[in-house]
Backbone as XML, in Angstrom:
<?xml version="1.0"?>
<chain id="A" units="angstrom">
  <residue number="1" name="UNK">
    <atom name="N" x="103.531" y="125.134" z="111.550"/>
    <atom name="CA" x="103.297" y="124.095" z="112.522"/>
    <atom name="C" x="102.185" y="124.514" z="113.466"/>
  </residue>
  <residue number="2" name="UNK">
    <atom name="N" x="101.153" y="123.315" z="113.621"/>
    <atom name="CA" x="100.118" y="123.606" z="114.879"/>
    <atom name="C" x="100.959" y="124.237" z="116.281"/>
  </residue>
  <residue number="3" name="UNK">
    <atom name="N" x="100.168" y="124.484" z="117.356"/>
    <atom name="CA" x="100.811" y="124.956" z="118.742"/>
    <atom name="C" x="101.404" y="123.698" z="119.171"/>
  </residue>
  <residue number="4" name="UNK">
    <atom name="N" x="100.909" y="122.466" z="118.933"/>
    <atom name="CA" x="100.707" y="121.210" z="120.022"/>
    <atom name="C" x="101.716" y="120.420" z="119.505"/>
  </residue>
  <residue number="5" name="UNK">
    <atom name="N" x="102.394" y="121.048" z="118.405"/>
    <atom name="CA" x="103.392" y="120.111" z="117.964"/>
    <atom name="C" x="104.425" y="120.461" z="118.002"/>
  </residue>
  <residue number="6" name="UNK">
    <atom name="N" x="105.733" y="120.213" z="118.314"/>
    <atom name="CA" x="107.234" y="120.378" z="118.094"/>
    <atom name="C" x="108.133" y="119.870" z="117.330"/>
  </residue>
  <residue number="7" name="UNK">
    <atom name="N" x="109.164" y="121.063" z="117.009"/>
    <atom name="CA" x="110.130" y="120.225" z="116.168"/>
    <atom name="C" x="111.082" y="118.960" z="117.220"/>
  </residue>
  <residue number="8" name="UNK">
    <atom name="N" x="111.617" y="117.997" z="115.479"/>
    <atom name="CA" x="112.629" y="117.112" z="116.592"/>
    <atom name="C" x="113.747" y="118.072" z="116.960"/>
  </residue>
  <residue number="9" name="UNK">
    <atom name="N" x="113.572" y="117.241" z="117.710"/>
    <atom name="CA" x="115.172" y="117.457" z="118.552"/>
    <atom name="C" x="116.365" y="117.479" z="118.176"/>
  </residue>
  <residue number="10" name="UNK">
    <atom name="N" x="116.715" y="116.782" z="117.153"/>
    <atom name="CA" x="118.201" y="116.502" z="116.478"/>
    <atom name="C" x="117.691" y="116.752" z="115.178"/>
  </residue>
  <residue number="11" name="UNK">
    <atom name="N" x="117.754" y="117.796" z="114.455"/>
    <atom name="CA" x="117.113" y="118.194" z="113.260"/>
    <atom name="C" x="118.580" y="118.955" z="112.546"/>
  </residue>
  <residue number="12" name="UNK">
    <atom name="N" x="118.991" y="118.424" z="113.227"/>
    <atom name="CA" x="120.854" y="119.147" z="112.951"/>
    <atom name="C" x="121.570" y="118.807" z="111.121"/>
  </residue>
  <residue number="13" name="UNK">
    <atom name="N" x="120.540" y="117.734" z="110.659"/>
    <atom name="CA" x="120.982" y="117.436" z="109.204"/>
    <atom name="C" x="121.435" y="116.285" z="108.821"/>
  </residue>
  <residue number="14" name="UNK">
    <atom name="N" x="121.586" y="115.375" z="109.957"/>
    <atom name="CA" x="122.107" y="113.996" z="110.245"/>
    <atom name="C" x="121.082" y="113.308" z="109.945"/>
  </residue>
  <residue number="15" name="UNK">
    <atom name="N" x="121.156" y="112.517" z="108.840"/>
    <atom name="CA" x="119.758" y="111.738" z="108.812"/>
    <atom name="C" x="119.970" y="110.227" z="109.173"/>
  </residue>
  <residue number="16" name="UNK">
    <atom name="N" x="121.276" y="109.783" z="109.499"/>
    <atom name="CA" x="121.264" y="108.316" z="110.356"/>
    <atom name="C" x="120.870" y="108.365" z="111.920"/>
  </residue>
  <residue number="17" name="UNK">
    <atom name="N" x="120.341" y="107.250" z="112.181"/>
    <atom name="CA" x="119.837" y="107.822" z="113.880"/>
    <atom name="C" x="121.179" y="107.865" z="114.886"/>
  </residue>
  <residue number="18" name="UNK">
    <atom name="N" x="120.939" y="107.738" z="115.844"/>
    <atom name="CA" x="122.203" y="107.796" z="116.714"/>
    <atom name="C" x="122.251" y="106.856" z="117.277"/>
  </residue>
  <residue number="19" name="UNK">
    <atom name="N" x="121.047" y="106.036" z="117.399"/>
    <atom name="CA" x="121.617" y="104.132" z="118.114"/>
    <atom name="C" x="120.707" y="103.491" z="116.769"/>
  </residue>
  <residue number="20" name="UNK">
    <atom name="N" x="121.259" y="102.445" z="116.574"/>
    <atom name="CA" x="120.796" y="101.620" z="115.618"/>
    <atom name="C" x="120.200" y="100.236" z="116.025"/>
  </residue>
  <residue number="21" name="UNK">
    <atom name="N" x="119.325" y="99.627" z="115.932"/>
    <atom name="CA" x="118.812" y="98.703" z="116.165"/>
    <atom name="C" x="119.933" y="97.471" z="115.638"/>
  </residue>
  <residue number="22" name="UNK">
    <atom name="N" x="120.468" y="96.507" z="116.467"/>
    <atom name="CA" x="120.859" y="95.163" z="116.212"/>
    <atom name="C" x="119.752" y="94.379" z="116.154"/>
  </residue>
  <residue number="23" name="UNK">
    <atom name="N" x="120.157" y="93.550" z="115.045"/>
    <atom name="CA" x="118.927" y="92.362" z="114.343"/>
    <atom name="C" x="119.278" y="91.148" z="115.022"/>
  </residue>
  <residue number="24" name="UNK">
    <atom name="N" x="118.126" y="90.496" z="115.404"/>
    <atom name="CA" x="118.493" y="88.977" z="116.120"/>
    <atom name="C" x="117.749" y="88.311" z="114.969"/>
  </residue>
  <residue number="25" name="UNK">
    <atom name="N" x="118.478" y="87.502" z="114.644"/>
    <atom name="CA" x="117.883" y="86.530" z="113.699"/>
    <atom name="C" x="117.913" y="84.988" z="114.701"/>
  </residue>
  <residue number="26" name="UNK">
    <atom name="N" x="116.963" y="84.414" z="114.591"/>
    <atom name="CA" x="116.669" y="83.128" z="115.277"/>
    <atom name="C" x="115.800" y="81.915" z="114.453"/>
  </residue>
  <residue number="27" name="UNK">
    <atom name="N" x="116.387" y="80.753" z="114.371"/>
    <atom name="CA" x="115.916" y="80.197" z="113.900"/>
    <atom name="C" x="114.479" y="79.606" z="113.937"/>
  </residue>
  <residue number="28" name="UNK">
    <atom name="N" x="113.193" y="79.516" z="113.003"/>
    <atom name="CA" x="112.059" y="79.187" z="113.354"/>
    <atom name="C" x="111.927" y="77.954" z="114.431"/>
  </residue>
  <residue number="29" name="UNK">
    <atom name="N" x="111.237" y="77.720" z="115.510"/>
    <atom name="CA" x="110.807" y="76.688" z="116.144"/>
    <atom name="C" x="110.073" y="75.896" z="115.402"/>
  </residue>
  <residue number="30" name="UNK">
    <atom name="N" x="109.834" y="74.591" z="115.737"/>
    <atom name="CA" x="108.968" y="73.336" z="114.621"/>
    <atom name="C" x="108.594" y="72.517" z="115.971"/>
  </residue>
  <residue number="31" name="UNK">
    <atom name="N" x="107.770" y="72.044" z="116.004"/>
    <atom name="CA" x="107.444" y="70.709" z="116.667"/>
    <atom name="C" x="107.713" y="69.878" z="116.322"/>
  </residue>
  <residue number="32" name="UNK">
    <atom name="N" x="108.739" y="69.009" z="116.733"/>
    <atom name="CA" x="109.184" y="67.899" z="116.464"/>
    <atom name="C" x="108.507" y="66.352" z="116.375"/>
  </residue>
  <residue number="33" name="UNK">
    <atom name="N" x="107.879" y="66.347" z="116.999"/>
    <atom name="CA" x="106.461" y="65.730" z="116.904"/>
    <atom name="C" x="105.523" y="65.708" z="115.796"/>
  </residue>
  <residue number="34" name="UNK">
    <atom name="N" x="105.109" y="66.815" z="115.527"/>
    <atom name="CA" x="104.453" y="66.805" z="113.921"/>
    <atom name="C" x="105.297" y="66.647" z="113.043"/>
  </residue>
  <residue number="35" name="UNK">
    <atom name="N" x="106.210" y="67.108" z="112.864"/>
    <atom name="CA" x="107.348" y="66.881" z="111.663"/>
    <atom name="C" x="106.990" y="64.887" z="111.626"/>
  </residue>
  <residue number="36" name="UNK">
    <atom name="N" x="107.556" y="64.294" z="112.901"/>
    <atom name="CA" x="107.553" y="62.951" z="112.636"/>
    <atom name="C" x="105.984" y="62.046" z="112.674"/>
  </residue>
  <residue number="37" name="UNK">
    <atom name="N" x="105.283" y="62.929" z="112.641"/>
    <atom name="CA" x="103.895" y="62.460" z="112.673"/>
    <atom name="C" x="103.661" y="61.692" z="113.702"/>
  </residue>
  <residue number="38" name="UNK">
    <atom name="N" x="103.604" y="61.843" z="114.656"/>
    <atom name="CA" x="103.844" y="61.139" z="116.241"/>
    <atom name="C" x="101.770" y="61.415" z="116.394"/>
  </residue>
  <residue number="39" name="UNK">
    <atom name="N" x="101.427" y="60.520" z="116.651"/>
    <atom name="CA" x="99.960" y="60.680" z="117.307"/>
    <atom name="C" x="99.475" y="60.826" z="118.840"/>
  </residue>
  <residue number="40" name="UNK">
    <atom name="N" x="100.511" y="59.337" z="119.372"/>
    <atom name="CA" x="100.548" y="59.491" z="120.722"/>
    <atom name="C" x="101.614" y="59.582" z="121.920"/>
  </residue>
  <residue number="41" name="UNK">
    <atom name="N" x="102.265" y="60.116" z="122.305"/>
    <atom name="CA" x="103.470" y="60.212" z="123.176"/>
    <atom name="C" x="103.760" y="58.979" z="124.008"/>
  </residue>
  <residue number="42" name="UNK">
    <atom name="N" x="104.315" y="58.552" z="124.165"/>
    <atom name="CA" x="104.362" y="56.933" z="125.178"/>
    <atom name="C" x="105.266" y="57.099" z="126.430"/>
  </residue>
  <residue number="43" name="UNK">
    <atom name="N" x="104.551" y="57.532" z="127.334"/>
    <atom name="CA" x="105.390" y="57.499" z="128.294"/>
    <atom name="C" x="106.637" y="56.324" z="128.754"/>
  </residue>
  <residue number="44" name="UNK">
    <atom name="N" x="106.625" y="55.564" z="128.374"/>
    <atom name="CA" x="107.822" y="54.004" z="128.027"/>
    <atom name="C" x="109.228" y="54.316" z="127.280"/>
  </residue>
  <residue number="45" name="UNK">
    <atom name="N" x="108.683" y="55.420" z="126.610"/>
    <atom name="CA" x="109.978" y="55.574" z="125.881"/>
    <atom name="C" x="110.910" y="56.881" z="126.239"/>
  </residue>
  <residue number="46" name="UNK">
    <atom name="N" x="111.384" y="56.649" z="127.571"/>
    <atom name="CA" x="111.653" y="57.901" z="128.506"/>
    <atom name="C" x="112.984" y="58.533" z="127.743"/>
  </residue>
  <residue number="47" name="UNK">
    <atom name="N" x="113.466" y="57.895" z="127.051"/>
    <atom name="CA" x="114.814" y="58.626" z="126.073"/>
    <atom name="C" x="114.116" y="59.830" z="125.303"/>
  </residue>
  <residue number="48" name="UNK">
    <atom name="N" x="113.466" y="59.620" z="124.937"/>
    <atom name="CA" x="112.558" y="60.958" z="124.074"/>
    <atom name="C" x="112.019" y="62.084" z="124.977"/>
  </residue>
  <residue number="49" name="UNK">
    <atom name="N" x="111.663" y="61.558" z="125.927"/>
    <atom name="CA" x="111.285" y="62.246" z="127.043"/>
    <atom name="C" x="112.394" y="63.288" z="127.982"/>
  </residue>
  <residue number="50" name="UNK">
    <atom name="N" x="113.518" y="62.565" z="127.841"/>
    <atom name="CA" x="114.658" y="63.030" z="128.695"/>
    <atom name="C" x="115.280" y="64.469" z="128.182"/>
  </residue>
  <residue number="51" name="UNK">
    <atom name="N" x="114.775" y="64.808" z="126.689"/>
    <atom name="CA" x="115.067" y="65.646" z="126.229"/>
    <atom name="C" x="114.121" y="66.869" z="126.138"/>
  </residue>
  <residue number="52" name="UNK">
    <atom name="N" x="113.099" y="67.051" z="127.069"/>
    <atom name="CA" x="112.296" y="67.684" z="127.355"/>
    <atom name="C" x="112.353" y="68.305" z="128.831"/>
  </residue>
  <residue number="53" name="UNK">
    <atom name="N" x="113.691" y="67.537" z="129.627"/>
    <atom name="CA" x="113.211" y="67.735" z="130.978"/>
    <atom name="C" x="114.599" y="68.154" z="131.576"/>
  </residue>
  <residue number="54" name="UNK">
    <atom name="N" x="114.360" y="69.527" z="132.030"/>
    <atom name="CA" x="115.866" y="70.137" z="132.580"/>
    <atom name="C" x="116.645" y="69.037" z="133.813"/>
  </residue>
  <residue number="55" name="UNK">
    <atom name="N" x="117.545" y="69.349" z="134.211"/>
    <atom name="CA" x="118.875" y="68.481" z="135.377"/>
    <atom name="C" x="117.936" y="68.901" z="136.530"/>
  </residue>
  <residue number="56" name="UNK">
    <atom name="N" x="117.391" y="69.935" z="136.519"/>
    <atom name="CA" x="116.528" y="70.046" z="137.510"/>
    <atom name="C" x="115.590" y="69.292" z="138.100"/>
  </residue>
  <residue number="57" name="UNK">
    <atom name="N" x="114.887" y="68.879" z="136.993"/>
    <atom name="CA" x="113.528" y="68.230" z="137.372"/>
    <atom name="C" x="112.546" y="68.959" z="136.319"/>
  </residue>
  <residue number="58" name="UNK">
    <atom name="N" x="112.736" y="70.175" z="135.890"/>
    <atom name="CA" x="111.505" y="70.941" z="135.652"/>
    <atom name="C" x="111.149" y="70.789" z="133.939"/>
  </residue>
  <residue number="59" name="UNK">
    <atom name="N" x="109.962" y="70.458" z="133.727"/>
    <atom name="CA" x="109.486" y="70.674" z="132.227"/>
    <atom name="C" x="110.039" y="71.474" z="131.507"/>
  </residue>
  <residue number="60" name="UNK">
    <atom name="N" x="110.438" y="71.455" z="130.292"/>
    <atom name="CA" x="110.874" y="72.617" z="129.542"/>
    <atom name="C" x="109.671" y="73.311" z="129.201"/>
  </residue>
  <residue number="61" name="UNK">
    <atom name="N" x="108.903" y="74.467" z="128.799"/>
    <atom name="CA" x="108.172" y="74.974" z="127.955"/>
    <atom name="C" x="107.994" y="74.816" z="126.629"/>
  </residue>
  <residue number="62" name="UNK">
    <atom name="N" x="106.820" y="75.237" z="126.155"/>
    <atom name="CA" x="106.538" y="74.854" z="124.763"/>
    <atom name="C" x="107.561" y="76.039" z="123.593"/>
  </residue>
  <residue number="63" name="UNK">
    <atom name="N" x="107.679" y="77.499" z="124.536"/>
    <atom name="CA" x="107.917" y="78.267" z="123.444"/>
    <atom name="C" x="109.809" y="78.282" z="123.995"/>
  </residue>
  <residue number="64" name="UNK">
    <atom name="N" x="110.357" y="77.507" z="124.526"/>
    <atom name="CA" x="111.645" y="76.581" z="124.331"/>
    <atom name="C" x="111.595" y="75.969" z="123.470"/>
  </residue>
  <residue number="65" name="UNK">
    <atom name="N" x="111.224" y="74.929" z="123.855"/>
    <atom name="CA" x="111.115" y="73.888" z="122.810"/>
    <atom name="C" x="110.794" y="73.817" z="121.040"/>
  </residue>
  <residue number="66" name="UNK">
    <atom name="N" x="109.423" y="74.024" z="120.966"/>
    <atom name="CA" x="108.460" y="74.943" z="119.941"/>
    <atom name="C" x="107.946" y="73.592" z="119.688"/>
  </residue>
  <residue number="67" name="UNK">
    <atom name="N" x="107.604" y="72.851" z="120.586"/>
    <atom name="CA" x="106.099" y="71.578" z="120.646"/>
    <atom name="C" x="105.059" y="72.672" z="120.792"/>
  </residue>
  <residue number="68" name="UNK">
    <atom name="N" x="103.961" y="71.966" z="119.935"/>
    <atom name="CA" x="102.826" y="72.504" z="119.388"/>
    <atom name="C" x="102.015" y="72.535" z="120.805"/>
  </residue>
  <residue number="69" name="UNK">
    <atom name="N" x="100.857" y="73.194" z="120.679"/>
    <atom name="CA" x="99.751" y="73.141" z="122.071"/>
    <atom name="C" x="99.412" y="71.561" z="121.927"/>
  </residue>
  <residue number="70" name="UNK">
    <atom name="N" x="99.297" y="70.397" z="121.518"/>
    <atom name="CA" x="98.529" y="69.521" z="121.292"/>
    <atom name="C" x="99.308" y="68.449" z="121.738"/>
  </residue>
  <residue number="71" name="UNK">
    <atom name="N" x="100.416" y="68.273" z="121.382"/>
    <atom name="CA" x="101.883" y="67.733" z="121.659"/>
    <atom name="C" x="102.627" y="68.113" z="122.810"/>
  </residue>
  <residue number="72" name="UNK">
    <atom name="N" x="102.585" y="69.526" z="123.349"/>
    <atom name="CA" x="102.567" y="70.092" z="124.549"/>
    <atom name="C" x="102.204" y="69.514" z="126.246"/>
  </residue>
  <residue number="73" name="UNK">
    <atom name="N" x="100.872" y="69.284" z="125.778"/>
    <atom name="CA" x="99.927" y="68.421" z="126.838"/>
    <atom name="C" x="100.422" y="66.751" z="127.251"/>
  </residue>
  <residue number="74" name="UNK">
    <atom name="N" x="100.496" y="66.102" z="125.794"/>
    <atom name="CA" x="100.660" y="65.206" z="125.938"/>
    <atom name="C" x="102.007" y="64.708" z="126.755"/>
  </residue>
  <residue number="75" name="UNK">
    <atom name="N" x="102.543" y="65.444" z="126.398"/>
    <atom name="CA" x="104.410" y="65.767" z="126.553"/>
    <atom name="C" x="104.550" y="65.533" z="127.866"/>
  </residue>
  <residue number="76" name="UNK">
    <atom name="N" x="103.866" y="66.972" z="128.461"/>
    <atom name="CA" x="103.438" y="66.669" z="130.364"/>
    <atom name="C" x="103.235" y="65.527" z="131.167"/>
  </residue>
  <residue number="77" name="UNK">
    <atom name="N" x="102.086" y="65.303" z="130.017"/>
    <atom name="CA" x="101.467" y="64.331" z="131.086"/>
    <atom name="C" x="102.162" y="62.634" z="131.082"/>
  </residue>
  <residue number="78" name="UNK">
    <atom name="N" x="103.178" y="62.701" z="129.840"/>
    <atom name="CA" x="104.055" y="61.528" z="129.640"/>
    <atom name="C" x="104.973" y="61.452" z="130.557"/>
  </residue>
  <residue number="79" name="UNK">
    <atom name="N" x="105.514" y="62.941" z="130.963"/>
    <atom name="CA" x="106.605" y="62.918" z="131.459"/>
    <atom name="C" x="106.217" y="62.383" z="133.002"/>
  </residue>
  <residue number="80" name="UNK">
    <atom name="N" x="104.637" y="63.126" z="133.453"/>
    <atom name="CA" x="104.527" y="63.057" z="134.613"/>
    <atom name="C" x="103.921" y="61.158" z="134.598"/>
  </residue>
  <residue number="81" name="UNK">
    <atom name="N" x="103.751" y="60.739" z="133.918"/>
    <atom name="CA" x="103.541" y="59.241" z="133.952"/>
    <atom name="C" x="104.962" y="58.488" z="134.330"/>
  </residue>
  <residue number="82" name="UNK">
    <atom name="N" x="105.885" y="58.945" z="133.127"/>
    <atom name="CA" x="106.735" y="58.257" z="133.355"/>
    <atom name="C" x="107.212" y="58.567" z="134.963"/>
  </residue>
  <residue number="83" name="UNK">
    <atom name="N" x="107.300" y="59.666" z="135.283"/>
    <atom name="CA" x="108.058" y="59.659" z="136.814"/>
    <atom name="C" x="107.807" y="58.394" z="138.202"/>
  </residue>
  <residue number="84" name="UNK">
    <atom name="N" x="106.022" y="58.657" z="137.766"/>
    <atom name="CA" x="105.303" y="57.832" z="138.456"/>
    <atom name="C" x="105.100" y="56.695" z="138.569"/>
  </residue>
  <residue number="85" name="UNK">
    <atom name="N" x="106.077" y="55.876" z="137.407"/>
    <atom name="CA" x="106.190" y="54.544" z="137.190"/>
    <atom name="C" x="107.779" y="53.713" z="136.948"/>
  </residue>
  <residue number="86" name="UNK">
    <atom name="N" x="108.263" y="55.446" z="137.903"/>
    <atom name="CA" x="109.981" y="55.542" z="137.821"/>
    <atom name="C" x="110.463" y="55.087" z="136.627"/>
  </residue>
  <residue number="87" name="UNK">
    <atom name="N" x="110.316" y="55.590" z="135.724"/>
    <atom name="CA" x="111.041" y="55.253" z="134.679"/>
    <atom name="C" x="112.210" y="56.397" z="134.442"/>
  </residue>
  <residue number="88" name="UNK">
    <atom name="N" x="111.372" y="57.455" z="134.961"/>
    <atom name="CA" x="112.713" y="59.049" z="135.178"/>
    <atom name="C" x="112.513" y="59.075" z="136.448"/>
  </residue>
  <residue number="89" name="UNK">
    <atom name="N" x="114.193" y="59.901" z="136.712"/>
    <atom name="CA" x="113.706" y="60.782" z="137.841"/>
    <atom name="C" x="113.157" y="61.649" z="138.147"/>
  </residue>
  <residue number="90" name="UNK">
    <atom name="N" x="112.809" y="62.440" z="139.597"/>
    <atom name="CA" x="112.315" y="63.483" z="139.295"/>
    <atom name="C" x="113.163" y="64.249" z="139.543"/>
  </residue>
  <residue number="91" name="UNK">
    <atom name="N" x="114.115" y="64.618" z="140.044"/>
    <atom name="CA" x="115.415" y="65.028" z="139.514"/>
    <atom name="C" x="116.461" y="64.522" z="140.132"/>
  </residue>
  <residue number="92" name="UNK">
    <atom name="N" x="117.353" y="65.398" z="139.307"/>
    <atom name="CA" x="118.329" y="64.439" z="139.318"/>
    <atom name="C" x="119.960" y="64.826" z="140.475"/>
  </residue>
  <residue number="93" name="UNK">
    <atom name="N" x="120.141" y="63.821" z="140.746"/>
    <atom name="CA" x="121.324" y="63.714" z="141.922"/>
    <atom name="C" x="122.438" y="64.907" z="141.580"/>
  </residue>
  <residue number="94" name="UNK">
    <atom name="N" x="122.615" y="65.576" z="142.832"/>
    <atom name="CA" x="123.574" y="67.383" z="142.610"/>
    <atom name="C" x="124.831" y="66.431" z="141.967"/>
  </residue>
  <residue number="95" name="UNK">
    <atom name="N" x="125.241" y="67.339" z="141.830"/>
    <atom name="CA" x="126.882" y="66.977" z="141.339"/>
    <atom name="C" x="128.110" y="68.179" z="141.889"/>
  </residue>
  <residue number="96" name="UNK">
    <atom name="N" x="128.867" y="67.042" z="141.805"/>
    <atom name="CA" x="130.478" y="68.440" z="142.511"/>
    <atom name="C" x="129.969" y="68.436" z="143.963"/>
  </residue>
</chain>
């Protein structure tokens, strides 16, 4: 062995490690939007919309969701139309 290098540490004969990595398996994201070939988002149709937008008030994200960058934008700016023409709220009344 060079100077600059060392043996491991646990060289004891054990060749499984001592913590093992747990696997997260997660299902791929899709844009739901391209799947249905959607061109333009319509802010009018605030049911589609409602499912984009937390009890809070706040936008969901794209890498929540898994709407594309293109579909993303549009998404926003539907949602923020619709607010503005009260069709949603902007959020919504506490509860309890």
């Amino acid at each position: 062995m060079k100077n600059n290098q060392h043996a491991p540490a646990n060289s004891g004969g054990s060749a499984a490690p001592k913590y093992q990595k747990k696997f997260y398996f997660s299902r791929r994201k899709y844009c739901v939007f391209c799947k249905d070939r959607v061109k333009l988002i319509d802010y009018k149709n605030y049911k589609t919309l409602e499912n984009f937008v937390l009890e809070t008030g706040k936008i969901l994200p794209a890498r929540v969701t898994g709407t594309c960058y293109y579909h993303q934008k549009q998404l926003s700016k539907a949602i923020k139309r619709a607010r503005h023409m009260a069709f949603m709220k902007f959020v919504e009344p506490k509860r309890g």
